[in-house]
C-alpha positions as CSV (number, residue, x, y, z in Angstrom):
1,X,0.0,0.0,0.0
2,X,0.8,3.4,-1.0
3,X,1.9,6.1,1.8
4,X,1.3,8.9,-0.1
5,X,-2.0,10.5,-0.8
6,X,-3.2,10.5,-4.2
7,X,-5.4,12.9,-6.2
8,X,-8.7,11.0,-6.1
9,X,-8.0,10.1,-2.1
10,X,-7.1,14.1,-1.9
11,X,-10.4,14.7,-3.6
12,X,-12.6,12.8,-1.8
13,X,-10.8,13.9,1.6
14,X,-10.9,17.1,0.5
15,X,-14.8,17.2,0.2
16,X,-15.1,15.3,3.0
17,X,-13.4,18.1,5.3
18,X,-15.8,20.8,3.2
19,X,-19.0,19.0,4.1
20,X,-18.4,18.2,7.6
21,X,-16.6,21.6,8.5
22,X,-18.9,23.5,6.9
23,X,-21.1,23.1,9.6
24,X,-18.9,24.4,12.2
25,X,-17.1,27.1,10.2
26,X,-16.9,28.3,6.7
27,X,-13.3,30.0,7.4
28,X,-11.8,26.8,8.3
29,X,-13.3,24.3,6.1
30,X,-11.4,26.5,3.2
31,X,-8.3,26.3,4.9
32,X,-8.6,22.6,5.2
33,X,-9.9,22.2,1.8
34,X,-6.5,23.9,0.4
35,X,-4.2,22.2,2.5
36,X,-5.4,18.4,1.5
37,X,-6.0,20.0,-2.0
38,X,-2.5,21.0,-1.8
39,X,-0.8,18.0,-0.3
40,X,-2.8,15.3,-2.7
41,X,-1.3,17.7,-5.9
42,X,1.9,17.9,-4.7
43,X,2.0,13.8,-4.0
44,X,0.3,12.8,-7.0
45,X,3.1,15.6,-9.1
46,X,6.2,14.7,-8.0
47,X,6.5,12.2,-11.0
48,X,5.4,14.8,-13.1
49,X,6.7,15.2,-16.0
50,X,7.6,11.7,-15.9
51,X,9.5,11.1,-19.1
52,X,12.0,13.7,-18.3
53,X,14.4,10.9,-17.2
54,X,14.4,9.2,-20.1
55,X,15.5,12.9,-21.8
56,X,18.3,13.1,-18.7
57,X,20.4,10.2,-19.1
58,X,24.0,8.7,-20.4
59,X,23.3,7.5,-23.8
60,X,25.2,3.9,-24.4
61,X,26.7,2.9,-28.0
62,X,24.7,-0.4,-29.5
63,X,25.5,-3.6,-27.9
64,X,27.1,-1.9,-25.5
65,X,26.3,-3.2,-21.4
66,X,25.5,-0.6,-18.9
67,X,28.6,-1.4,-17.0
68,X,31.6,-3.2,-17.8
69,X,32.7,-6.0,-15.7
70,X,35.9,-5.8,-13.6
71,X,38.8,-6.0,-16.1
72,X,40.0,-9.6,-15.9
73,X,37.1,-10.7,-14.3
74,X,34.9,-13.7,-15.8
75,X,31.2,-14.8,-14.7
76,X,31.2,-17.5,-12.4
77,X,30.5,-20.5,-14.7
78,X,31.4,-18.6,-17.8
79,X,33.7,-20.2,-20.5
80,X,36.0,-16.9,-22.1
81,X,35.1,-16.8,-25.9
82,X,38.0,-15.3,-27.4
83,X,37.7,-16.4,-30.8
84,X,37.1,-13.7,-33.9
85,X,33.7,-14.6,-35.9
86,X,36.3,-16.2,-39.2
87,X,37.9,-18.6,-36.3
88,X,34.7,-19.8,-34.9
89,X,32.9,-20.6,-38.3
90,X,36.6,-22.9,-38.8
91,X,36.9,-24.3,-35.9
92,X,33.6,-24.6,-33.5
93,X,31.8,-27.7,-34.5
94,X,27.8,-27.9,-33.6
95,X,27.4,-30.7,-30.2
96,X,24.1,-30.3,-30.5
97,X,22.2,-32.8,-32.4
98,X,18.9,-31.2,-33.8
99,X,15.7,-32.6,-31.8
100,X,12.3,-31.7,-31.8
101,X,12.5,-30.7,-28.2
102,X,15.7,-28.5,-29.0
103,X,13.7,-26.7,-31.8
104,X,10.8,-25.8,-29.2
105,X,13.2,-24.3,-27.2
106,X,15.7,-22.1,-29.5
107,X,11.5,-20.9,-31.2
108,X,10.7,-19.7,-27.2
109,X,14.1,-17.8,-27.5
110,X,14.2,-16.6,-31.0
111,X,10.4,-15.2,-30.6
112,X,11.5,-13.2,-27.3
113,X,15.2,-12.1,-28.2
114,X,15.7,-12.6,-32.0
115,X,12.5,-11.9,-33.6
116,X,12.0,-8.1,-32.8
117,X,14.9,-7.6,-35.5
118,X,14.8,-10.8,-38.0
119,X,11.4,-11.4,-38.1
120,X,8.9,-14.5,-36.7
121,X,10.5,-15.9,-40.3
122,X,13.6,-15.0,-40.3
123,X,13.7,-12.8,-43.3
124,X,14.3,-9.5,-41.3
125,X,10.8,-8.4,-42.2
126,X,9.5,-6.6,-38.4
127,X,8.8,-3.5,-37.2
128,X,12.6,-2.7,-36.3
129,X,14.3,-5.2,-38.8
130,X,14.3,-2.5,-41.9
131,X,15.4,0.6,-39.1
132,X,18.5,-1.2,-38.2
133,X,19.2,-3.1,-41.3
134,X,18.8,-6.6,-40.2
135,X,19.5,-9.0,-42.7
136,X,17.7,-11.8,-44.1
137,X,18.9,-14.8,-42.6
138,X,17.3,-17.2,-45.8
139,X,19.9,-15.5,-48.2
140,X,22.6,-17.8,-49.8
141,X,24.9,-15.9,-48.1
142,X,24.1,-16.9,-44.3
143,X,23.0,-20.4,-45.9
144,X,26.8,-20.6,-46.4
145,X,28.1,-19.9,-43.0
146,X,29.2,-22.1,-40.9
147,X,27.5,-23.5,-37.5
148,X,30.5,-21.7,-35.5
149,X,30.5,-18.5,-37.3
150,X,26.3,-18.3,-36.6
151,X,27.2,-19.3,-33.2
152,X,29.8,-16.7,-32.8
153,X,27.5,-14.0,-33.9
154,X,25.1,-14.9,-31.6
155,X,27.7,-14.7,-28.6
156,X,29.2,-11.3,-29.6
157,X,27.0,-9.4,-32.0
158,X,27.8,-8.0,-35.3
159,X,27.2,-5.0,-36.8
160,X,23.9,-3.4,-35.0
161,X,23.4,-6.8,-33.0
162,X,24.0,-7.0,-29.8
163,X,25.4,-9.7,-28.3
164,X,23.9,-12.6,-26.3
165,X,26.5,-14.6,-24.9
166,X,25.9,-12.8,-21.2
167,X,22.3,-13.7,-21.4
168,X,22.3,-17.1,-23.3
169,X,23.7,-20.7,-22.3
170,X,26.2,-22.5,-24.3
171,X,23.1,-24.8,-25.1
172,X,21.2,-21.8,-25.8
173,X,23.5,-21.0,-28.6
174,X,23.5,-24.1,-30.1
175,X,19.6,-24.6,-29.8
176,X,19.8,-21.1,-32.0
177,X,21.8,-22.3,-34.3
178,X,20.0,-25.4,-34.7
179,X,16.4,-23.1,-35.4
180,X,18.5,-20.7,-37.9
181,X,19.1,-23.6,-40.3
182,X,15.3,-24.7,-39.2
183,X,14.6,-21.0,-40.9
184,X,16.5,-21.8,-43.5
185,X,15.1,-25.2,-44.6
186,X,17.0,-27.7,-42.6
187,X,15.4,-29.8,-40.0
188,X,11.8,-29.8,-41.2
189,X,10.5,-33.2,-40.8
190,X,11.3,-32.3,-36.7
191,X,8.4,-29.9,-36.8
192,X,6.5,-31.3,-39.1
193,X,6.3,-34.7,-36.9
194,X,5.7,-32.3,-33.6
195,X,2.2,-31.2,-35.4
């Protein structure tokens, strides 16, 4: 429960004080009435204008975290990724063995993390994709990459993508992988038997 006094509670207080003082004294029920006016205004304002903040604040570069870890510091349970996007796609190899249930799960995570950019398809066609010049993931082009180099991406961005490899598991990344060549035509007849 709130401690402050809003407008409506003010209000009603307010009108309360006018009809019960008015029948002791005019004089005062006005000086009540302006002091709870006064006090619910000034409660219910004081996160007025609220998007001020949003106008008053440091402005961070794209894919860039709001602060940087300790240098030479590494999450507990975290494996360092040092390797450039070109080394990954030659020499990462994909564990993860495509299931149905592995498909289900990379969809839950591409609709909530990847999707706002690339599309529910894939093909970069959303209400941000075009603004930031996300690519189609069904061209030739990204057909042609390697599982490391799509898993690399994933963990440090490229471009205007951020990266995920804070947020997402190693199993994560290969689930994602996994539902990137789903987009692209692989892996089909998992779906198709889930239906």
């Amino acid at each position: 429960m709130s401690d402050s006094i809003n407008l409506k509670d003010g209000l009603a207080l307010s009108i309360y004080v006018i009809l019960s003082g008015a029948r002791r004294s005019p004089r005062i029920s006005k000086i009540y009435m302006i002091t709870v006016l006064y006090i619910a205004l000034a409660q219910s304002a004081y996160a007025l204008p609220w998007d001020t903040d949003l106008n008053h604040q440091q402005s961070y570069k794209t894919s860039e975290m709001a602060r940087s870890p300790v240098k030479g510091t590494i999450p507990l349970g975290a494996k360092p990724f040092t390797l450039s996007h070109e080394d990954a796609g030659k020499n990462l190899k994909n564990p993860s063995t495509p299931t149905r249930a592995s498909l289900w799960r990379a969809r839950r995570l591409w609709n909530s993390n990847c999707a706002t950019c690339h599309g529910l398809q894939g093909d970069g066609n959303s209400v941000v994709g075009p603004q930031v010049k996300a690519p189609s993931l069904k061209l030739d082009l990204y057909k042609s990459r390697t599982d490391g180099w799509i898993y690399s991406v994933i963990h440090a961005g490229l471009n205007n993508m951020p990266r995920y490899g804070y947020k997402l598991t190693e199993q994560d990344h290969w689930d994602l992988v996994n539902y990137v060549r789903y987009i692209q035509g692989q892996h089909q007849d998992l779906i198709a038997a889930q239906n």
